[in-house]
C-alpha positions as CSV (number, residue, x, y, z in Angstrom):
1,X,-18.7,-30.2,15.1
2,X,-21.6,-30.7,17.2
3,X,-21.6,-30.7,21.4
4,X,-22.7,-33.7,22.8
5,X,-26.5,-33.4,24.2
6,X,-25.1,-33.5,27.7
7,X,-23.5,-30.3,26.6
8,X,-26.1,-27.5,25.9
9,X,-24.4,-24.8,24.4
10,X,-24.3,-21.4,26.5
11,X,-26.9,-19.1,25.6
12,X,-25.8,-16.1,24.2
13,X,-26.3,-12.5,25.8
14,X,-26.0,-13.6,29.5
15,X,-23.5,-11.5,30.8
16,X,-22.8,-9.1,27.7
17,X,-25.7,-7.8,25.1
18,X,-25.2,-7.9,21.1
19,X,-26.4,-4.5,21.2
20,X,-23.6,-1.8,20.0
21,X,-21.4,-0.8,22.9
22,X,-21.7,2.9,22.4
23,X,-25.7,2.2,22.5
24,X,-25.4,0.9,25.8
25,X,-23.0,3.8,26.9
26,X,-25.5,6.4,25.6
27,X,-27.6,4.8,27.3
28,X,-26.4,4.6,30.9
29,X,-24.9,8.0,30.3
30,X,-28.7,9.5,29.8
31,X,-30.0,7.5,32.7
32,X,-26.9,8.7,35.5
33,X,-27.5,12.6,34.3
34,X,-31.4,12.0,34.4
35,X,-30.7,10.9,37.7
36,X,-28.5,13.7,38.6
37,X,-31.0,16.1,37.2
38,X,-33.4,14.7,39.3
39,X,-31.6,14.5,42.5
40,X,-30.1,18.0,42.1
41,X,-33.7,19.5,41.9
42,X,-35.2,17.4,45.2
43,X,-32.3,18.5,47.0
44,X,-32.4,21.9,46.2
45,X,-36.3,22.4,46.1
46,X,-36.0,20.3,49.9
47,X,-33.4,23.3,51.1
48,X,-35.2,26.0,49.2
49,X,-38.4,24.9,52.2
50,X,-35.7,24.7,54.7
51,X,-33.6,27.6,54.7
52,X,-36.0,30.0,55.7
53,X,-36.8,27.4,58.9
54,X,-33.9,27.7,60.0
55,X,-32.8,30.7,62.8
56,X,-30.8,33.6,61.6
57,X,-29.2,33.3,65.1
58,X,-27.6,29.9,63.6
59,X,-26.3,31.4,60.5
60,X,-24.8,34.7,62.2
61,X,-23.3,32.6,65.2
62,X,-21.4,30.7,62.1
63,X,-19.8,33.5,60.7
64,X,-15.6,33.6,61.9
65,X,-15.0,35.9,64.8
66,X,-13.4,38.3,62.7
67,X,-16.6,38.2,60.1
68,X,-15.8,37.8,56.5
69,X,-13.3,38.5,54.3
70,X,-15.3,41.8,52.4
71,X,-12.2,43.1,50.7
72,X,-10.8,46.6,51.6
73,X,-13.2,48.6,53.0
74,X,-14.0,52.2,52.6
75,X,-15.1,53.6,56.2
76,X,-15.6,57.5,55.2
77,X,-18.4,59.8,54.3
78,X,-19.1,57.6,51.0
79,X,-19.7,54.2,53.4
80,X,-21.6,56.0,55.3
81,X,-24.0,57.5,52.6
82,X,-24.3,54.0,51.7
83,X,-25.1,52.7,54.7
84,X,-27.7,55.3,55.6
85,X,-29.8,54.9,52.2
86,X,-29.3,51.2,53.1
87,X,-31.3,51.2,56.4
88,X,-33.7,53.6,55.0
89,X,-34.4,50.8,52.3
90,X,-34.6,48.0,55.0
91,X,-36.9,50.2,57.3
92,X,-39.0,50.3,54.4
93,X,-38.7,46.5,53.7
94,X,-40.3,45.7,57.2
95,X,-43.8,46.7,55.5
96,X,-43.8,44.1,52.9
97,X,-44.7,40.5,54.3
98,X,-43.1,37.5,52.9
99,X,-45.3,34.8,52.6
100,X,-47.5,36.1,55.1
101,X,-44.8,36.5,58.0
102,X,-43.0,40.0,59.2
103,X,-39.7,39.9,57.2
104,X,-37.9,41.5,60.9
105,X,-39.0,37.5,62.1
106,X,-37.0,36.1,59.4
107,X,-33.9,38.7,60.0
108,X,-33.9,41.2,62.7
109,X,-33.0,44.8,61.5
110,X,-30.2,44.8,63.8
111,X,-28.1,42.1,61.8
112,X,-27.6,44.1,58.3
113,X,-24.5,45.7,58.1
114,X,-23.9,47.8,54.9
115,X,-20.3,47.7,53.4
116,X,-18.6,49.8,50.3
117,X,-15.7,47.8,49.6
118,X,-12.8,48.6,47.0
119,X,-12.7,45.9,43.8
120,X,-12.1,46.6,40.5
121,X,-15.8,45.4,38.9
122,X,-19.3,47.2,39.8
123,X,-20.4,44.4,42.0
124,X,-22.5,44.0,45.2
125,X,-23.3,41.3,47.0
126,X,-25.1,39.6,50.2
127,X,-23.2,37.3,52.2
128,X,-24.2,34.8,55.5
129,X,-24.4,36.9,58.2
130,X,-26.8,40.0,56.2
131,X,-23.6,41.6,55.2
132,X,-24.3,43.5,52.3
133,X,-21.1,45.0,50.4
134,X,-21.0,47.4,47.5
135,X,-18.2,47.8,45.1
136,X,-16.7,51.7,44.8
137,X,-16.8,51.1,40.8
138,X,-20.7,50.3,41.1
139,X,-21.2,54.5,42.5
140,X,-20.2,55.3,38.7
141,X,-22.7,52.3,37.2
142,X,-25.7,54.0,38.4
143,X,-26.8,58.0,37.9
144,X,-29.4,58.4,40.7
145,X,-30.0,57.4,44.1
146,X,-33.2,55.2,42.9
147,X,-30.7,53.4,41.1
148,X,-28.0,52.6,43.9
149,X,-31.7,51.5,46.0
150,X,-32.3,48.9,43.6
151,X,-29.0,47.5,44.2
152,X,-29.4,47.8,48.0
153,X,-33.1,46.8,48.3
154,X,-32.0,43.7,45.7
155,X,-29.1,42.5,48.6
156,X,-31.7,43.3,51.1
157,X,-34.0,41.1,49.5
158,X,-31.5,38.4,49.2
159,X,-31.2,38.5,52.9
160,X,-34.4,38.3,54.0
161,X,-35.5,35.3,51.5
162,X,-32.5,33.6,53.0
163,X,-30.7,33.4,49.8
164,X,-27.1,33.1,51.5
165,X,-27.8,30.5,53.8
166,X,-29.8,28.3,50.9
167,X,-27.3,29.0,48.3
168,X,-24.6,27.9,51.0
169,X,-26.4,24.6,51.7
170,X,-27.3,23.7,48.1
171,X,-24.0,23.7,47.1
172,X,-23.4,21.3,50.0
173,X,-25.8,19.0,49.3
174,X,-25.2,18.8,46.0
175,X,-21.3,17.9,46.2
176,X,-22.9,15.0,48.1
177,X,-25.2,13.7,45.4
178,X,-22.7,14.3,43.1
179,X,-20.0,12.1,45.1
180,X,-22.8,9.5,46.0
181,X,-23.7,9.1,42.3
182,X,-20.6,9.0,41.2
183,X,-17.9,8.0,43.4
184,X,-14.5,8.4,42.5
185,X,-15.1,9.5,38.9
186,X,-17.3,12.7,40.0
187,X,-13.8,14.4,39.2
188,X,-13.3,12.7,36.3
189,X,-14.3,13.7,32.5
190,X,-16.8,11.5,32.5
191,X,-18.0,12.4,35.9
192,X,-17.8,15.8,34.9
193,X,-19.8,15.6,31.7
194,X,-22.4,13.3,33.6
195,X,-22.3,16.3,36.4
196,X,-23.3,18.6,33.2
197,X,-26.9,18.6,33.4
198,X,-26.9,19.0,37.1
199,X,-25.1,22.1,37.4
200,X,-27.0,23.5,34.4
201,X,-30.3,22.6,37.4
202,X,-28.2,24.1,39.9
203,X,-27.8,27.5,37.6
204,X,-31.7,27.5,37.1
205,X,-32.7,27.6,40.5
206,X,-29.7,30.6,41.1
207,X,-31.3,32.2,38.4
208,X,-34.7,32.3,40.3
209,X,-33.3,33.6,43.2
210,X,-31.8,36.5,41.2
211,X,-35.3,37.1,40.3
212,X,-37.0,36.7,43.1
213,X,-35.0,39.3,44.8
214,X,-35.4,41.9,42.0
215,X,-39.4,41.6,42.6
216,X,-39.2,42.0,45.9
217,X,-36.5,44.7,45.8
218,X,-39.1,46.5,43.5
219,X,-42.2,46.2,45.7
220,X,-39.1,47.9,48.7
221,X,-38.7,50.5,45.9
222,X,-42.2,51.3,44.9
223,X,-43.0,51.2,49.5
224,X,-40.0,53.7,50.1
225,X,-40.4,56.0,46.8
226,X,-43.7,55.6,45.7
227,X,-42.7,54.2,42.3
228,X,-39.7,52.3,40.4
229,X,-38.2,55.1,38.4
230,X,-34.8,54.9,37.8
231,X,-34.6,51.1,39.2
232,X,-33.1,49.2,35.7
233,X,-30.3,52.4,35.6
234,X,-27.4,49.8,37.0
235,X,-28.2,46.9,34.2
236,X,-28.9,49.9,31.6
237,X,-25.0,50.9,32.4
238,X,-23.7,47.2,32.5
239,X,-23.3,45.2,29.5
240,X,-23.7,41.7,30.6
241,X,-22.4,39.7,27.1
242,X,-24.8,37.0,25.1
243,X,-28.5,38.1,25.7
244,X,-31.2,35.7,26.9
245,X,-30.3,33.0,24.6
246,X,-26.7,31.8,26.3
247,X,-28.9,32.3,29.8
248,X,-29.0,28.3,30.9
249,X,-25.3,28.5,31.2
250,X,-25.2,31.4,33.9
251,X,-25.5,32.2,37.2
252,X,-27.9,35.1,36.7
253,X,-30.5,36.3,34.4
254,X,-29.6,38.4,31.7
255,X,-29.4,42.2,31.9
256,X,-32.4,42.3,28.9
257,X,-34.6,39.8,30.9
258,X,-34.0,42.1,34.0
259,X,-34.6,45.3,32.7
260,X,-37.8,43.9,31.0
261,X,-39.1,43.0,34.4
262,X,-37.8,46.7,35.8
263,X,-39.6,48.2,33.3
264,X,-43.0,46.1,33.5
265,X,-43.2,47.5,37.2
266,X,-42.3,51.3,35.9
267,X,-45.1,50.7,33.6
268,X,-47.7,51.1,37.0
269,X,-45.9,54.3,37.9
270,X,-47.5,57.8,37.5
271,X,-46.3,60.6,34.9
272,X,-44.6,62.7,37.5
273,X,-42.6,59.9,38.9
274,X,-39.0,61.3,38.9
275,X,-35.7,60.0,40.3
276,X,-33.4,61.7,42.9
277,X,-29.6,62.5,42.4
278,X,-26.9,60.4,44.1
279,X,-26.2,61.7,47.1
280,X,-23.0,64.3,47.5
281,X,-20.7,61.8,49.1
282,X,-21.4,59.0,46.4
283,X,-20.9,61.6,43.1
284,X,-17.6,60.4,41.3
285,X,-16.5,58.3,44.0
286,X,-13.8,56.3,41.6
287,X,-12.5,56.7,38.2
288,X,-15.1,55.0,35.8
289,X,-14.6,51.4,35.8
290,X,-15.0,49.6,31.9
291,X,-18.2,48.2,32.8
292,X,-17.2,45.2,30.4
293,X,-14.4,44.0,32.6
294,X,-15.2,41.2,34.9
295,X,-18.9,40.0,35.5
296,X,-21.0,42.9,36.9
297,X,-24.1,41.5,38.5
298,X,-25.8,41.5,41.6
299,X,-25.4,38.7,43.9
């Protein structure tokens, strides 16, 4: 039966496409993670600039009164072994420029504090605030003190390329893009699997950080020592699971990839470069830890 001419027939497609429906869901998937990709990189390229604008006097006066929760402490001889080789380190940082400015006008000296805390995995890490803490496991992870001054000069470098405060403030502004882009599904499967691609951006620019640090923590080695000996022996102890392949889903480069960028820098040094023994406080500190347990990496 025919309509009437008066009648036009609706056309067709106005408020609803022919195409398949899983098409147009593929479609509109692709197009929210592309711009949650996007979005995830602006922001965190934007804080990258900004962090190190920002005064360490802001960032310290933020810390609790009481400071932050570090984990048991060990405040003996070993802590203060620790500690000393620390500030050794950082007094040797103060030569190296970053970017062209003195790294004491970034972070003043006077803020690091160096901690050996008690957890079960060899671990350190850099928090807000220059608190640097090293695990008691990590003393039986490395075999000579040019080992334990990577880790150190690593944290140090963290510190004073304003890791903490930049991690800190990605991970803000990132929950915000992800609840602007998504609303009230940013916790749901959907909004989870959209949120995919940005964390995977997220992990990439951790990842750089990692490495950015072990560069400059090199350059602190090769200022204090003379050379980088014995720098890769914590990620020779440390086995760190799937190798560079499985790297895009991780926080932090892989052991190999590491210790290939160690061992470029070792490649400058001179024949008689040698390393020097922990120091006596340090030696068997803790019953060997399984290095496979937990996550071992430096933060």
């Amino acid at each position: 039966m025919s309509l009437p001419e008066g009648n036009p027939r609706i056309p067709e497609g106005i408020n609803a496409h022919n195409d398949n429906p899983l098409r147009e869901f593929l479609v509109l998937a692709i197009g929210v993670s592309a711009a949650l990709v996007f979005a995830v990189a602006a922001l965190s390229l934007s804080i990258h600039l900004l962090a190190p604008c920002i005064p360490f006097a802001w960032e310290a006066r933020a810390l609790p009164q009481d400071g932050l929760p570090l984990g048991p402490t060990s405040p003996d001889a070993r802590e203060d072994a620790v500690a000393a080789l620390g500030a050794s380190l950082l007094e040797s940082s103060l030569a190296l420029p970053i970017e062209g400015e003195p790294p004491a006008q970034r972070v003043p000296p006077a803020y690091f504090h160096f901690h050996l805390v008690d957890m079960d995995a060899p671990n350190a890490f850099a928090t807000l605030g220059a608190n640097i803490a090293v695990t008691l496991p990590l003393l039986n992870s490395v075999d000579s003190e040019n080992g334990l001054a990577m880790v150190l000069a690593h944290e140090i470098a963290h510190v004073q390329l304003r890791h903490p405060i930049e991690a800190a403030g990605r991970g803000v502004v990132v929950q915000i893009a992800l609840a602007a882009l998504l609303g009230r599904n940013a916790n749901s499967l959907w909004g989870s699997s959209l949120g995919a691609g940005g964390l995977f951006t997220l992990l990439s620019f951790n990842r750089e950080m990692e490495l950015a640090a072990d560069r400059r923590a090199l350059a602190i080695l090769r200022q204090h020592y003379g050379h980088t000996a014995g720098a890769d022996g914590f990620f020779r102890a440390i086995d760190d699971g799937p190798g560079q392949w499985a790297e895009f889903t991780r926080t932090h480069p892989s052991s190999e990839r590491r210790i290939a960028l160690i061992r470029e820098a070792m490649a400058g040094d001179s024949a008689d470069a040698h390393t020097r023994p922990l120091p006596e406080a340090l030696r068997s500190a803790t019953p060997a830890a399984d290095p496979g347990d937990g996550e071992p990496a430096l933060q």
